[in-house]
N, C-alpha and C positions, 0 to 999 in steps of 0.2 A: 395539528399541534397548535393549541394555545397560543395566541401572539406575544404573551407575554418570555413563555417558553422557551420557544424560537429566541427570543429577543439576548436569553442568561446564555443559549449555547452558543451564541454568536461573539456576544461578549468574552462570555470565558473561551473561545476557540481564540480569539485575538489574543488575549493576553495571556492564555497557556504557550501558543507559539511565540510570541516577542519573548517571555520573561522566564518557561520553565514552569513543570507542576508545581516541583517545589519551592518556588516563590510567590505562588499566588494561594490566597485564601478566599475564603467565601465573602469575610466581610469583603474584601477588597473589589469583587466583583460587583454586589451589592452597591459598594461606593462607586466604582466606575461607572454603575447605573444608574445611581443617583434615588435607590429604593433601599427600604430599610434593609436590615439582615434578615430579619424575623418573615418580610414578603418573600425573600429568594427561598427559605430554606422552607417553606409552606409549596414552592414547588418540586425543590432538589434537599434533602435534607442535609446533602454531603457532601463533599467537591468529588468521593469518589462516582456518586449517583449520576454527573456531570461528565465525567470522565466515559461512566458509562453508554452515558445518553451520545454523547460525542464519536464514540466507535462505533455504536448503534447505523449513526450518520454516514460512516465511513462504510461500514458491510453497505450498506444500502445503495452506496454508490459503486462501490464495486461491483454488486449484483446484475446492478443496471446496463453495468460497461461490459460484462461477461456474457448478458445470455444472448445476445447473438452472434455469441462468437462460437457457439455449441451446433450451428445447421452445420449438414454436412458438403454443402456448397462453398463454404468460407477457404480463401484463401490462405493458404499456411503462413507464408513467410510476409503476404501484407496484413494478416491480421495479427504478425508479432508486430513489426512497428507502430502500429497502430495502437493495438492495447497496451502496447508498452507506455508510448508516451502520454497515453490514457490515464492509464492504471497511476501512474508515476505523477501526475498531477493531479490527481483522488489524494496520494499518501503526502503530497509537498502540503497541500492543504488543511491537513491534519497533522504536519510535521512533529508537533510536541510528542506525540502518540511512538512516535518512531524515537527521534531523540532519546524522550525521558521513559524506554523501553522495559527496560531491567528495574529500575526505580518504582512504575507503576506497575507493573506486574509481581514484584514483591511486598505491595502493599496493597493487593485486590486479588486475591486466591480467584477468586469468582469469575475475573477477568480473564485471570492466566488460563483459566479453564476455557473458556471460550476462546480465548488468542489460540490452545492450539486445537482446538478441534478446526477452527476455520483454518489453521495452518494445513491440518490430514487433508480437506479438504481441498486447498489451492495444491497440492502436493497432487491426489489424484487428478483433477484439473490436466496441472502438467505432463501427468505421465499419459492420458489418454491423449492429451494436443500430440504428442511426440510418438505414440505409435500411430497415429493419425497419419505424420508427417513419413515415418515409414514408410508407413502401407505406401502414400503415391508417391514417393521417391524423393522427396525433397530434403530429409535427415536417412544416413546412413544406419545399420543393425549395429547394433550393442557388437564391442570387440572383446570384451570379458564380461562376464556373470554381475548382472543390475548396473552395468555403467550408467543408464540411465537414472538409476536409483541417484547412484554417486551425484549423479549434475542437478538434479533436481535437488539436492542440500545445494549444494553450491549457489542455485537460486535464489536458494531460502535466506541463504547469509548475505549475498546482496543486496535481495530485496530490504532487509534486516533495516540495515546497517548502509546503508548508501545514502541517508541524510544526513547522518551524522558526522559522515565523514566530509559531505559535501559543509554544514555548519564551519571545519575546522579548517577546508584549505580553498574554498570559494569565498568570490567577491563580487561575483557578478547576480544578474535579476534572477529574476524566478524563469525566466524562457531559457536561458543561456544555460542555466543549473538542469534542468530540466532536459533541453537538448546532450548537454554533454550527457548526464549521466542512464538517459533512456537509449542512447546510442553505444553506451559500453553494456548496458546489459543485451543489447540485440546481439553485439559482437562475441558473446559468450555461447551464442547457439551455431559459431560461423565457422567453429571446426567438425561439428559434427555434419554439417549440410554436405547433401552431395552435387554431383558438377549441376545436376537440374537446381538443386537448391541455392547452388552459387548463383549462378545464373540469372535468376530469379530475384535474387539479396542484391546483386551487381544493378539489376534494373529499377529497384523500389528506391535504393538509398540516394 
């Protein structure tokens, strides 16, 4: 990537998270860089192209933090805490994205399209980690038809939505926000585990 490139998504990542999509404009970026409008938009023509390139950044990181967690040597229940509070510090870092969720996805069809295929996807992801966790004992069998289906939404909605929420009732840094809330989403896999996977959860945490 261009250095100049690098240089707009870095700036527009900054002040998409302090201020909100929709408070920042392109001039504005341009000015916070101190280049014309007419140089920024010879690389991004749009704030949505920005937007784009910015989630681009985010899969890319998340790819990176997932594919070795696909051998089948990998530990279940240390490679949830682990990618959680991975994962969960990939999405704080692109915060706006989460935030201003509904906002940008109503105003980027193209996105929305992509947000959910890469959703089916982290969806099967889950569903194969957790028959995984089956097979060698560490998550108990389904107790009615697709419960798993069920908790993997349930995922989805935290994953969601667990910035936003943290924006409205946290005060604390980026570690503190981060630990709390990568430790409630582990806690969400901790009734389905069984006594080996307590076990297990009791000595990682």
């Amino acid at each position: 990537m261009k250095k100049i490139k690098k240089t707009i998504l870095n700036r527009s990542l900054e002040l998409f998270n302090r201020l909100g999509v929709s408070e920042v404009s392109i001039r504005q970026i341009a000015s916070e860089m101190g280049i014309s409008h007419s140089n920024l938009i010879y690389h991004y023509k749009t704030k949505q192209d920005i937007i784009e390139a910015l989630h681009e950044q985010l899969l890319q990181r998340a790819i990176d933090l997932n594919t070795p967690t696909r051998s089948e040597e990998v530990d279940f229940i240390k490679s949830l805490f682990e990618s959680s509070k991975n994962g969960f510090e990939i999405l704080y870092d692109y915060r706006f994205l989460m935030i201003d969720l509904v906002y940008i996805l109503r105003e980027n069809e193209r996105l929305k399209q992509t947000f959910l295929m890469v959703e089916g996807t982290r969806a099967e992801m889950y569903r194969g980690a957790i028959e995984k966790a089956v097979q060698q004992g560490y998550m108990r069998k389904e107790r009615y038809i697709d419960e798993y289906g069920d908790f993997i939404e349930q995922i989805k909605i935290f994953s969601d939505f667990w910035i936003s929420s943290s924006e409205i009732y946290d005060t604390g840094d980026k570690q503190e926000i981060l630990k709390k809330y990568s430790n409630l989403f582990v806690k969400l896999f901790f009734p389905y585990l069984t006594e080996k996977g307590r076990k297990e959860f009791d000595r990682i945490r």
